[in-house]
Wavefront OBJ file of the C-alpha trace (Angstrom):
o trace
v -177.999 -155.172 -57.369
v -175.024 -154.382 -59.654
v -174.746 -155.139 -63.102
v -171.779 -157.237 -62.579
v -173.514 -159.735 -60.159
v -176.350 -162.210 -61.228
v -178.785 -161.335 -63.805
v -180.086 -158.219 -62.465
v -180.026 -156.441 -66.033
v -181.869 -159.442 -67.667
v -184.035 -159.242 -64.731
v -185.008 -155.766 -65.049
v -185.856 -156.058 -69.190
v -186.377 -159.914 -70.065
v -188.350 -161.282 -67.550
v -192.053 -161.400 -67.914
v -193.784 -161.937 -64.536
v -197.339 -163.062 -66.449
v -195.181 -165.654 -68.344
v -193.548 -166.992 -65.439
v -197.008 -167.335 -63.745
v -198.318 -169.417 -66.758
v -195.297 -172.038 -67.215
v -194.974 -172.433 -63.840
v -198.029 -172.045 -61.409
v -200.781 -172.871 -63.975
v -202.030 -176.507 -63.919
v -201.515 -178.134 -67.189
v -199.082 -175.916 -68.832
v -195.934 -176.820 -67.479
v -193.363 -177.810 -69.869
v -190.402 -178.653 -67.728
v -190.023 -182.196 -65.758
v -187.335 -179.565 -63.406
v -189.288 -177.019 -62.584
v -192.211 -178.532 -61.771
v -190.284 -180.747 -59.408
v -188.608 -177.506 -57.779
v -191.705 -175.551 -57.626
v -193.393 -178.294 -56.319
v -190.461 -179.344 -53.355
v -190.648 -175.464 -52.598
v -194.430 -175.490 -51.804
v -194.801 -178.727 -49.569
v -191.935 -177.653 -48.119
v -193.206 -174.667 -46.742
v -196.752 -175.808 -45.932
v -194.723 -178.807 -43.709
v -192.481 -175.431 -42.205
v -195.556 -173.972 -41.004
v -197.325 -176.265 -39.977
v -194.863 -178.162 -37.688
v -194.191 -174.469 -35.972
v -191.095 -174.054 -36.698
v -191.323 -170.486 -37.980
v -192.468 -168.284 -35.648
v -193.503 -164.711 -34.466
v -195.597 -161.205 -35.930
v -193.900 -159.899 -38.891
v -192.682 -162.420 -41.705
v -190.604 -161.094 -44.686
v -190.241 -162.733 -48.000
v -186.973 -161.953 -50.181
v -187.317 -162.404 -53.488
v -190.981 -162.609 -54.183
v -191.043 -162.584 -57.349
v -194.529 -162.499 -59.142
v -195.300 -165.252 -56.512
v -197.900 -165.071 -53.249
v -196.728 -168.432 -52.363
v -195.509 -166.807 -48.718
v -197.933 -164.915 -48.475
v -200.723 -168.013 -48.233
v -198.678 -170.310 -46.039
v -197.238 -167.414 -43.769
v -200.993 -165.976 -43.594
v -202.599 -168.319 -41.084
v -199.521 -168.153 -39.134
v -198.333 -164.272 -38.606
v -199.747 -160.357 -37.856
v -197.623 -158.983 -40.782
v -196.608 -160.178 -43.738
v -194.002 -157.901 -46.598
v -193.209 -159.152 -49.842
v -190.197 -157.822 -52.060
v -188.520 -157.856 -55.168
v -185.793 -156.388 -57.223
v -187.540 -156.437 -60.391
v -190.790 -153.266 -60.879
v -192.819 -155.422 -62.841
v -192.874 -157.893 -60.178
v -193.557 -155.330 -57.717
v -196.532 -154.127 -59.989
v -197.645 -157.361 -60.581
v -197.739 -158.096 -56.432
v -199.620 -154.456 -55.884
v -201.807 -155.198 -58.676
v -203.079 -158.461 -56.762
v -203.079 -157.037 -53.331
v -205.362 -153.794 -54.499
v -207.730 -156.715 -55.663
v -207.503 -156.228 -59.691
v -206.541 -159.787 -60.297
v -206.339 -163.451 -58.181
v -204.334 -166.043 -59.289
v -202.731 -168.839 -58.267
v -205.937 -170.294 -56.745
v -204.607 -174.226 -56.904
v -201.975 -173.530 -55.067
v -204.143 -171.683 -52.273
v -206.283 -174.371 -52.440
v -203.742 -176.696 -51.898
v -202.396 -174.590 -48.483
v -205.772 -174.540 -47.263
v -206.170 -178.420 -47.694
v -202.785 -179.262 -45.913
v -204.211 -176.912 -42.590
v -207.388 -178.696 -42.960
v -209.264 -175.755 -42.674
v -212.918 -175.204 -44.283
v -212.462 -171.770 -45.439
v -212.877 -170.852 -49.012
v -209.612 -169.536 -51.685
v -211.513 -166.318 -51.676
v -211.761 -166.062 -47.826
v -207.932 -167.098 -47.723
v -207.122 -164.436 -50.345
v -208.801 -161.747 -48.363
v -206.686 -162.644 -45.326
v -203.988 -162.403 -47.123
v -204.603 -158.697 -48.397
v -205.383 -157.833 -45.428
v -202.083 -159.036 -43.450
v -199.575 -157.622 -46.359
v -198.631 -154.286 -44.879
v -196.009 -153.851 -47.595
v -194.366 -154.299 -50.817
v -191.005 -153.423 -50.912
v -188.355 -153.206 -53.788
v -185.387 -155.149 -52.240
v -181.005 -155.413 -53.231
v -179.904 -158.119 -51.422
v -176.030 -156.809 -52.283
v -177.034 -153.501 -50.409
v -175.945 -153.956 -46.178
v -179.621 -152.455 -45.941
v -181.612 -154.454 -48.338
v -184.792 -152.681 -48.096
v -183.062 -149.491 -48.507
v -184.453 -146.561 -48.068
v -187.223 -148.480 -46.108
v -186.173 -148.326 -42.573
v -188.303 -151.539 -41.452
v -186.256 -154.437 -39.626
v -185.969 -156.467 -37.465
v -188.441 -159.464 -38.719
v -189.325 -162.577 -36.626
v -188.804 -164.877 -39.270
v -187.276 -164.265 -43.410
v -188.269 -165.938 -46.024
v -186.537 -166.603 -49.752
v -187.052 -169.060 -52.500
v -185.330 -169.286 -55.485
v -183.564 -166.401 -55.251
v -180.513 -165.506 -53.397
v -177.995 -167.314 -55.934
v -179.655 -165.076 -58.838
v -178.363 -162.246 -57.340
v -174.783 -163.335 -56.829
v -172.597 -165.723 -59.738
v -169.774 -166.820 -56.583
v -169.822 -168.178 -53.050
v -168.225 -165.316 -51.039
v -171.039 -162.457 -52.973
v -173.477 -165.297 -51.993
v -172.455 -165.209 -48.473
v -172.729 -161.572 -48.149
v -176.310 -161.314 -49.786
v -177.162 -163.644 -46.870
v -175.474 -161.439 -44.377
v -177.244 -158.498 -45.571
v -180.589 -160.464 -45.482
v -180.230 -161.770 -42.135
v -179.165 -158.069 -40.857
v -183.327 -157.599 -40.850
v -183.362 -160.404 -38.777
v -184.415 -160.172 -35.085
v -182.006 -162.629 -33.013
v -183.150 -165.401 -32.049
v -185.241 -165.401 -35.446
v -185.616 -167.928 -37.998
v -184.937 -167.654 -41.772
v -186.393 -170.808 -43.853
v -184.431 -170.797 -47.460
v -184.844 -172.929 -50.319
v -182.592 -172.820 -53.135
v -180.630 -175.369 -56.181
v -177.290 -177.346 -55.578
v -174.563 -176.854 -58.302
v -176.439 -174.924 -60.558
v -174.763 -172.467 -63.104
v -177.752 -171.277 -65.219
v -181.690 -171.594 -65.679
v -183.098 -170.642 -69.037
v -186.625 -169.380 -69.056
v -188.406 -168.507 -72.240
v -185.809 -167.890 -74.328
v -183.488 -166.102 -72.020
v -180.345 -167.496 -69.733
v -180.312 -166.076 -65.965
v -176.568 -166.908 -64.290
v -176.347 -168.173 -60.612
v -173.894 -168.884 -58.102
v -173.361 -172.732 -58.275
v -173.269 -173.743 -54.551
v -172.499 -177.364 -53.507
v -174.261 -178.598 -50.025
v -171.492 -177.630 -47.772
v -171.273 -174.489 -48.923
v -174.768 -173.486 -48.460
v -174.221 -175.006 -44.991
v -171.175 -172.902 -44.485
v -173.063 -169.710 -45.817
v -175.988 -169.682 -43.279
v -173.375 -170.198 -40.379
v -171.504 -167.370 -41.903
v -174.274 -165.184 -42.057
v -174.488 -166.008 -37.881
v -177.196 -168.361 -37.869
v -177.545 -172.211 -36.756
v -178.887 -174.492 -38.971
v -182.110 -175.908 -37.510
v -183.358 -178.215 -40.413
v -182.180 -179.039 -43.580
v -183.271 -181.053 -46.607
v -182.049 -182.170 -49.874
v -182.826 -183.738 -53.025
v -181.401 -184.608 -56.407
v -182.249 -183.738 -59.882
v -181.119 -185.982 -62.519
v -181.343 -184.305 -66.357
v -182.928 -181.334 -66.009
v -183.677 -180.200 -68.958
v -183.526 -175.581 -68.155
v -180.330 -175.402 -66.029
v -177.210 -177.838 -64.770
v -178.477 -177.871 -61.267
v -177.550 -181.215 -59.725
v -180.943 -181.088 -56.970
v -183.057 -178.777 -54.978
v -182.597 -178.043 -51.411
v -184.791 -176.664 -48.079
v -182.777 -174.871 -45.097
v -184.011 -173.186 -41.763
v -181.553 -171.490 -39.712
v -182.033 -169.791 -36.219
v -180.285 -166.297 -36.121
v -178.031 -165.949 -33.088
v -178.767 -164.657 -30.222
l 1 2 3 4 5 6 7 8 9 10 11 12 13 14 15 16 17 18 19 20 21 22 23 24 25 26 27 28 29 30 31 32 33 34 35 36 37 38 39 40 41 42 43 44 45 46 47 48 49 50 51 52 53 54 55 56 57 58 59 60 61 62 63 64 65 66 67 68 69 70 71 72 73 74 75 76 77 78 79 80 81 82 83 84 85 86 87 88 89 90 91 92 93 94 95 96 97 98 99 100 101 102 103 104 105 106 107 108 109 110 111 112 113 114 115 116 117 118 119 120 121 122 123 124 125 126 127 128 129 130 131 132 133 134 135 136 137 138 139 140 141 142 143 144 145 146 147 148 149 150 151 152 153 154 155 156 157 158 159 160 161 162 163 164 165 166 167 168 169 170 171 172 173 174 175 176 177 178 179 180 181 182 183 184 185 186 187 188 189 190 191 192 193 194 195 196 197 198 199 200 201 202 203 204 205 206 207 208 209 210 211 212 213 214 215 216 217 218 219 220 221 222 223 224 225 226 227 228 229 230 231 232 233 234 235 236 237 238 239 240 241 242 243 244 245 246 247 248 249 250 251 252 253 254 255 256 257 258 259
């Protein structure tokens, strides 16, 4: 990811992946009306996903991690193999550091996953299967025509990203080609479930301001047919006053790669 697209150099020295965990996944200490909206929409969201089968297959791949598992539990009851990635090292550590077993976190929202299935098993049982179905952690540019570069690994049943691909781009058409390049790993006939803002400039988080692409509906629409995929599903909602960014809603896509 070049300097000149997104926030990839603010990325890479200003963002804290323990302080993201703590304003955003820890109960109680949330201090913005937006996000909490947003993280919640992308977590129900991908619990109803799963569990209406719409995403499919062995090997799932989530673009974009971040410091976040949240793939990881939903895809985990669901898939073989599951890969995380991310641009930024110390959210790479911070994913390796969990999946070695030093740390768990994020046990409300496992909690929550579990409750939706309306399974009996415990967070610690779920967490297990989860370490146990990551086969990888890969640093990831989505502006690379091989993302996963110098991995070699492809062709995925089923992508996932949240939150992430308008960081790495600040216009439509770099937009359009981050999806291209993501949906390159895609097997055809896969799926690749996306959710993402609407007309969104900025976010500011903890002090610092990250730049996105601002994408209106239709051109999120138009991106995932540009990047060769059919849109299978699609959901939107809006965001009045939100107090960290200018977005204008949130949004939830799945798209079906060509055959």
């Amino acid at each position: 990811m070049s300097d000149e697209h997104g926030a990839s150099r603010r990325y890479l020295t200003d963002f804290s992946p323990e302080k993201f965990i703590a304003v955003f996944y820890t109960p109680k200490n949330n201090e913005s009306g937006l996000d909490d909206l947003v993280i919640d929409f992308t977590i129900k969201f991908l619990s109803q996903a799963f569990a209406e089968g719409l995403l499919k297959g062995k090997r799932i791949l989530d673009v974009g991690s971040g410091p976040c598992i949240t793939s990881a539990i939903s895809a985990s009851s669901h898939f073989e193999e599951i890969y995380l990635s991310d641009f930024a090292p110390q959210n790479l550590e911070f994913l390796q550091k969990w999946w070695r077993g030093e740390m768990t976190y994020m046990q409300p929202i496992i909690r929550f996953f579990i409750d939706s299935e309306h399974k009996s098993e415990s967070v610690e049982e779920r967490n297990s299967e989860m370490r146990r179905k990551v086969k990888g952690i890969f640093p990831i540019d989505v502006l690379k025509p091989n993302p996963l570069e110098p991995s070699t690994e492809g062709d995925f049943d089923t992508i996932t990203s949240s939150l992430c691909l308008e960081v790495a781009a600040t216009d439509f058409h770099t937009y359009v080609t981050c999806l291209q390049n993501v949906t390159s790993l895609l097997k055809p006939g896969g799926y690749i479930l996306l959710v993402g803002v609407l007309d969104q400039s900025y976010y500011e988080f903890e002090g610092t301001r990250f730049k996105t692409a601002k994408l209106s509906k239709s051109e999120v629409e138009s991106a995932i047919t540009l990047a060769g995929c059919e849109v299978v599903k699609a959901q939107y909602i809006s965001i009045n006053n939100a107090r960290s960014s200018d977005t204008s809603g949130v949004y939830s896509l799945i798209g079906k790669k060509n055959q």
